[in-house]
N, C-alpha and C positions, 0 to 999 in steps of 0.2 A: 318230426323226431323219430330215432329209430325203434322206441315203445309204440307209437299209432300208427305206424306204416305196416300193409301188408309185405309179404316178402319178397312177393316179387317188383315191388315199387320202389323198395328203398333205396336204390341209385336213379331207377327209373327218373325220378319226378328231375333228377337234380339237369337233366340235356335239354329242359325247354324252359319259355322266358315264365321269370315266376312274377305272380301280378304281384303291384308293389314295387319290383327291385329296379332301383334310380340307376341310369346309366353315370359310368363314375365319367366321363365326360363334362357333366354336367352337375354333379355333384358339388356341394358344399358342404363343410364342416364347422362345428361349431368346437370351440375350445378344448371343450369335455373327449369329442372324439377324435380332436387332433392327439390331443396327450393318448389317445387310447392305439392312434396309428401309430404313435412313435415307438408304445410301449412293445407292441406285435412286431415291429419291424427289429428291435432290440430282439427280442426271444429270437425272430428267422435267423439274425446273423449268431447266435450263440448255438442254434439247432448245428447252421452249416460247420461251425468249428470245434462241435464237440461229437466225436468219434465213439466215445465209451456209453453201451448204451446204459448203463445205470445213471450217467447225467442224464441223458434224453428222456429216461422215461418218465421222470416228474414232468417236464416240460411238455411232455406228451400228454399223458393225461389231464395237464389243465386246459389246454386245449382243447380234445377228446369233450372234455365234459363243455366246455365255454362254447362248441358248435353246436350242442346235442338242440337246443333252441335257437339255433341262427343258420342265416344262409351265408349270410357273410361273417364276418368277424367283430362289424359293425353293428348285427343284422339283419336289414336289406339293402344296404349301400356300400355297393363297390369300393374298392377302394387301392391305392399300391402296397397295404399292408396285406393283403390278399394275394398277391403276386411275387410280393416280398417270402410269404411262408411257399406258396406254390416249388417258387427253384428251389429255397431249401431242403424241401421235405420231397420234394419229386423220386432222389435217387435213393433215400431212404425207404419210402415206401414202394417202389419199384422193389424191391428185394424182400419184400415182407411175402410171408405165407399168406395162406387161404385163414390160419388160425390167428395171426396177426394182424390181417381186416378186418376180419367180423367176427369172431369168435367170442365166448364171453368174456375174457379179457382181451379184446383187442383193442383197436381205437375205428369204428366202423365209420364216427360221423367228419374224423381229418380224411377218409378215403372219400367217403363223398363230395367232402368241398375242394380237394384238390380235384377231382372228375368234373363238379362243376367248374372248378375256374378254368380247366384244359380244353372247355369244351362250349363255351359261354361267351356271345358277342360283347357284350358288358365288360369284358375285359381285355385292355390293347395286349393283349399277348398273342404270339402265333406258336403253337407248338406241331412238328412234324406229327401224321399219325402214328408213325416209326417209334417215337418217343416217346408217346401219353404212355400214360400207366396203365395198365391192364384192368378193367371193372368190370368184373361180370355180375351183373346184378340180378343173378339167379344161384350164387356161391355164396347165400347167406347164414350162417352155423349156427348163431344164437341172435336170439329177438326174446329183450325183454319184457316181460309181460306185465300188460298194461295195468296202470293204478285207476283203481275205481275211485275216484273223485267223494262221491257219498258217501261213501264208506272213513275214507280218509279226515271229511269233514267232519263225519259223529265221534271219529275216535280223540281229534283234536277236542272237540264242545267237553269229551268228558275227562279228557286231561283236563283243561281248565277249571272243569267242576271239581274235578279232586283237589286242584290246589287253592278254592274257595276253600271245600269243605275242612282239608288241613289248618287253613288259616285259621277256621274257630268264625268263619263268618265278616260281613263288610259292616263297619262301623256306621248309625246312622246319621243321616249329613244333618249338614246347617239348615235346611228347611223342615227336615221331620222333627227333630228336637224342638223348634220356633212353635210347628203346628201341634204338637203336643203341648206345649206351654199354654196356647191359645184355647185347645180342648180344656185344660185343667180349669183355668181360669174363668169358663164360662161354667163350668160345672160348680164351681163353689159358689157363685154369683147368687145360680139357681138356689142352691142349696138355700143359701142365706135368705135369699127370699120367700122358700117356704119356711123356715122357722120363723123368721119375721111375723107371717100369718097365722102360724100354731099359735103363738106366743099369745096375737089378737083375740083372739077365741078363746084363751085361754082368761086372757084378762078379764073378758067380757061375760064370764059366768062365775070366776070365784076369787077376783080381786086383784091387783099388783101383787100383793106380798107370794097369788100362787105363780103367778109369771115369772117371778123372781128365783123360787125355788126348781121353776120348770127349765129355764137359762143354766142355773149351776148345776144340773144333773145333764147338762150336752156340754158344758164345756170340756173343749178338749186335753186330755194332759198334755203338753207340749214334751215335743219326741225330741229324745238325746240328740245330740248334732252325728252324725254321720263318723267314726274314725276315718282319717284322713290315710289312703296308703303311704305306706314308702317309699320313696323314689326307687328305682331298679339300680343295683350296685354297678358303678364304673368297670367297666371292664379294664386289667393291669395292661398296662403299656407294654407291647407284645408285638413282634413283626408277625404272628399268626393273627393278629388283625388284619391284616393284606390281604386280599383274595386274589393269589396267586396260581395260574391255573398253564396247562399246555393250549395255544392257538396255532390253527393251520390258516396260513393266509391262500384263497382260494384265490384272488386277486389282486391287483395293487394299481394304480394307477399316478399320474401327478397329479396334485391340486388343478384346477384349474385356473383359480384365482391367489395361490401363493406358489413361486416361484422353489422354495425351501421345505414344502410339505408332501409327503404321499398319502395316498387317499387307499386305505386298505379294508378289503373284508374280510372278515377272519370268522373261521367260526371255533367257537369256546366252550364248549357242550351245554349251551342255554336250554333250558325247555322253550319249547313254542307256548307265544304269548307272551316272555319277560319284555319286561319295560326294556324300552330303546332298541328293541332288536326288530331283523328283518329275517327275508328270505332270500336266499341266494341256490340255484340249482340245487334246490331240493333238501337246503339244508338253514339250521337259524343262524344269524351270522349279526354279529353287530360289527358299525362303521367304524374305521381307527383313521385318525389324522397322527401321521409322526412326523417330526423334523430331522430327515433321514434323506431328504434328495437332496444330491450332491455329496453325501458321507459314504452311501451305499447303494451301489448299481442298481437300480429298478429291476433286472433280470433276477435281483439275490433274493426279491422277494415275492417271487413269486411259486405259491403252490409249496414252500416250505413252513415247516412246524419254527416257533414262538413259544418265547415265556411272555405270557401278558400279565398285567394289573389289571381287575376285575370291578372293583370298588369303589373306582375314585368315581366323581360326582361330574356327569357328562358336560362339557362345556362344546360351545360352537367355537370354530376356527375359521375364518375367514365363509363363513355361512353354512360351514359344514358339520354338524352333531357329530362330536367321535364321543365314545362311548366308551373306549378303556385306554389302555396305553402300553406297545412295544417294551420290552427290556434293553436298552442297548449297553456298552460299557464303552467310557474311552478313558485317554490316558488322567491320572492325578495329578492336578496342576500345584506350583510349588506356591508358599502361602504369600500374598502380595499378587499374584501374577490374576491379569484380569481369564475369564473364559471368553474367548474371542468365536466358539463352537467350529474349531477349523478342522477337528480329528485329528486322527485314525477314529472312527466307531466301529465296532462289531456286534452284531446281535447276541444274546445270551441263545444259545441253542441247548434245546432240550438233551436226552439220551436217545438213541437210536431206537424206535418200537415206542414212543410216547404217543398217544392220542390224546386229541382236540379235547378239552372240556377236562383231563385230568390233572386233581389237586396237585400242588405242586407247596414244597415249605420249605423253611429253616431247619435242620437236624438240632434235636434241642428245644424249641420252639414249635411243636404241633399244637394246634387249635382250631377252634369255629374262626374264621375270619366274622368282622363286622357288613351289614348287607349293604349300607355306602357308604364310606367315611365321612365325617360332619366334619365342611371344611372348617372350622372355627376351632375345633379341637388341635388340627393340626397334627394330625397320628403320623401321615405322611412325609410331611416334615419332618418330625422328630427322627422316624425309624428309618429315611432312608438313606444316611451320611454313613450307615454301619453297612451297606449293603457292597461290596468292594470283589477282589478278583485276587485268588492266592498265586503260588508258585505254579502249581500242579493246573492252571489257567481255573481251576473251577469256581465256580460264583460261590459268593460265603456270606454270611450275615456278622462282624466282629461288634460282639456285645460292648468291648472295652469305650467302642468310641461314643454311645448313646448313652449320657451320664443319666438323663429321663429315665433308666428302666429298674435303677435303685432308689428308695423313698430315702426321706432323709433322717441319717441315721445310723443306714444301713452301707454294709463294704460292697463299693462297686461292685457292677457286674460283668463276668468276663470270658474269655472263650469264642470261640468259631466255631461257627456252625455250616455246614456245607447244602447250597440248594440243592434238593432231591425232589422228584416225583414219586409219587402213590406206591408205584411201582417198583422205587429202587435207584432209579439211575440218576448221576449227579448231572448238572445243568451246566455249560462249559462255555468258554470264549474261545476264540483263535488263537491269538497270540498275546493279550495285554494280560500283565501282572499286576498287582496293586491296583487295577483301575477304582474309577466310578463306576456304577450302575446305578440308570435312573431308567 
C-alpha cells in the first residue's frame, strides 16, 4: 500500500514476481469473481469512451482506492479484467502530470498496476518499450502517513464505550436474573431456619403463648404490589419514521447466486460497531441486495451517492444479509395492470455536495425516525404508496394518498412534501413523473 511503502519502493516492488500471485494462465475463478471480472471490464470500456474528465474521475477514484490493497483487481490473481483496464487507461495516464500520479490527489496505486501489468510475465500482453507509460519511481510528491493501528484500536474500544455508557448501560440477561432468584431463595430458606430455632429456645424457657407473641412481632407487613409502568406512547404514523439517509455506493457487484440482484456496499454514516455493518477501505459500510440488474447498468452504480432506507429489519437474499435498501422510482401502473418489474427504473439521486450518512426527510414531516421498523406494525407499508415523483421530477411524499395518517374523525390529511437533505437540496429523478418509489 502506498501508506507502508518507503519512497523509493512504491513502484519498485510492482517489476518483480510477487509471492502468491497465480499465473492467470492457470487461474480459475469462482462465480463471485467472475461477476467481479465482468464488472471491471464494464468500467474499462465506459473509461475508453468517456472523454470528459468529470465522468472519469469518479470512476477513477474507485478504482484509485479498490487497488490501494490489491495487486490485481482480484488481488493476487491475474486476470483479463486487468488487461482490459491496462489499454483503457494506458493513454490516459500517459498524459497525466507528475501531480496526477502521485500527488495527494492523484491516483498513485492505478500508476502502479498499469506498470505492473506492462511489465509482468503473468500477463499475455506484450507492449513496445516505446509505449509503456513513463514510472519513475523516485517522482513520488505525497506519501500518506501511516495509521498507528493501537492507536486506532483505543480510540474505536472508547467510541464503543461511550455508546454503552449513552445507553444507560446493558440490561441483565436470563441467567443473572435466574441466579439472583436462586440467591434470594436460599437466603430466606436460611433465614426461616434460624427463626425456626429462636422460636425453640424460646419455647423452651417461657412457654407457647411466649413463642406466639415472639412469631407476631417478626411477621412481616406484606409490601403494596409494585405500580405497574405505562406502556411507552405509539409514536403518530409519520413518514419521519423512515430512516432516510444520503449512501455512497463504494462498490457494486452481481449476485452470484441471483441472476436479478446487485450486491452493493454502501456506506451511510454508521458508527463503527453498529449492528450488521462492516468494513470496507477504511470505511463502515453495510451490505445492500437490490433488484436492479438488468433495470440499471452495473457501471451506474458504481462510486455514486443514493438515497437509502435505513430501518427496515435486515433479511437474507439468496444467502446474502443486505441491510437497508436502494430508492429507485419507475413508472405508475394503471389500476388492473399486473407489475410484471420490466421498467424504466431510475435511482432517486441526492443533490450535488450530499454526503454519506446525511439525514435526508419529507418537507413538512421532520422527526426522530424509529431504530427498526417492527415488521408487524407495518409503518412501511402503510407510508410508502405516498412516496411518488412530481412534474419538476423531484421525489415528494403526497399526504392525500395515506388515509392511515388521520385518526378517525378527523379531515384527511393533505399536501406534498418534497424529499430534502440536512443540508437543503431536494432529491431528484431523471425523467419519470408521477412514478412509484420504493
Amino acid at each position: 500500500m502506498l501508506s507502508r511503502l518507503p519512497k523509493a519502493r512504491i513502484f519498485n516492488n510492482t517489476r518483480t514476481t510477487i509471492p502468491g500471485l497465480i499465473c492467470s494462465a492457470m487461474s480459475t475463478f469462482t462465480p463471485t469473481e467472475e461477476a467481479e471480472i465482468s464488472q471491471w471490464i464494464t468500467t474499462s470500456m465506459r473509461l475508453s469512451t468517456t472523454s470528459s474528465p468529470a465522468d472519469q474521475t469518479p470512476l477513477l477514484d474507485v478504482l484509485n482506492t479498490h487497488l490501494s490493497s490489491r495487486t490485481t483487481v482480484l488481488g493476487t490473481k491475474p486476470s483479463k479484467a486487468d488487461t482490459a483496464l491496462y489499454e483503457s487507461l494506458r493513454p490516459i495516464v500517459a498524459s497525466w502530470t507528475a501531480e496526477q500520479k502521485t500527488g495527494e490527489h492523484g491516483h498513485p496505486n492505478i500508476v502502479r498496476h498499469l506498470d505492473f501489468v506492462q511489465n509482468s510475465p503473468a500477463f499475455d500482453i506484450k507492449v513496445a518499450e516505446a509505449e509503456k507509460i513513463e514510472v519513475d519511481p523516485e517522482e513520488v510528491l505525497y506519501v500518506k502517513p501511516p495509521v498507528d493501528a493501537k492507536a486506532e484500536k483505543e480510540r474505536l474500544k472508547k467510541e464503543k464505550a461511550a455508546v454503552a455508557a449513552a445507553a444507560g448501560g446493558s440490561e441483565p440477561t436470563l441467567a443473572d436474573r435466574s441466579k439472583g432468584k436462586k440467591d434470594k431463595g436460599a437466603i430466606d430458606t436460611l433465614k426461616e431456619k434460624t427463626d425456626d430455632a429462636n422460636d425453640a429456645i424460646v419455647a423452651a424457657v417461657a412457654g407457647e403463648g411466649a413463642v406466639q407473641g415472639q412469631r407476631q412481632k417478626k411477621e412481616k407487613k406484606e409490601k403494596a404490589p409494585k405500580p405497574q409502568k405505562a406502556p411507552a406512547p405509539t409514536a403518530p404514523l409519520s413518514p419521519s419514521l423512515i430512516d432516510l439517509r444520503v449512501g455512497h455506493i463504494l462498490k457494486a457487484i452481481k449476485h452470484p447466486e441471483a441472476d436479478s440482484l446487485f450486491v452493493s456496499t454502501i456506506s451511510m454514516g454508521d458508527k463503527a460497531g453498529t449492528d450488521d455493518t462492516g468494513e470496507h477501505e477504511g470505511q463502515v459500510v453495510r451490505t445492500v441486495c437490490s433488484g436492479l440488474n438488468g433495470l440499471v447498468p452495473l457501471e451506474e452504480m458504481q462510486g455514486r451517492k443514493v438515497v437509502v432506507v435505513c430501518n427496515l429489519k435486515p433479511v437474507k437474499m439468496r444467502g446474502i444479509k443486505s441491510s437497508a435498501m436502494v430508492l429507485a422510482a419507475s413508472p405508475r401502473l394503471a389500476p388492473g395492470v399486473d407489475d410484471n418489474h420490466a421498467g424504466p427504473v431510475e435511482l432517486v439521486t441526492p443533490p450535488e455536495g450530499a454526503v454519506a450518512g446525511e439525514r435526508v426527510y419529507f418537507e413538512g414531516w421532520q422527526g426522530e425516525p424509529e431504530g427498526v421498523l417492527n415488521p408487524k406494525k407495518k409503518v412501511w407499508e402503510m407510508i410508502q404508496p405516498g412516496f411518488t415523483t412530481t412534474g419538476g421530477l423531484e421525489v415528494a411524499f403526497d399526504a392525500g394518498v395515506v388515509k392511515e395518517l388521520s385518526k378517525e374523525g378527523e379531515e384527511p390529511k393533505t399536501g406534498v412534501g418534497k424529499l430534502v437533505t440536512a443540508s437543503g437540496g431536494v432529491c431528484k429523478v431523471k425523467s419519470l413523473t408521477g412514478a412509484i418509489v420504493r
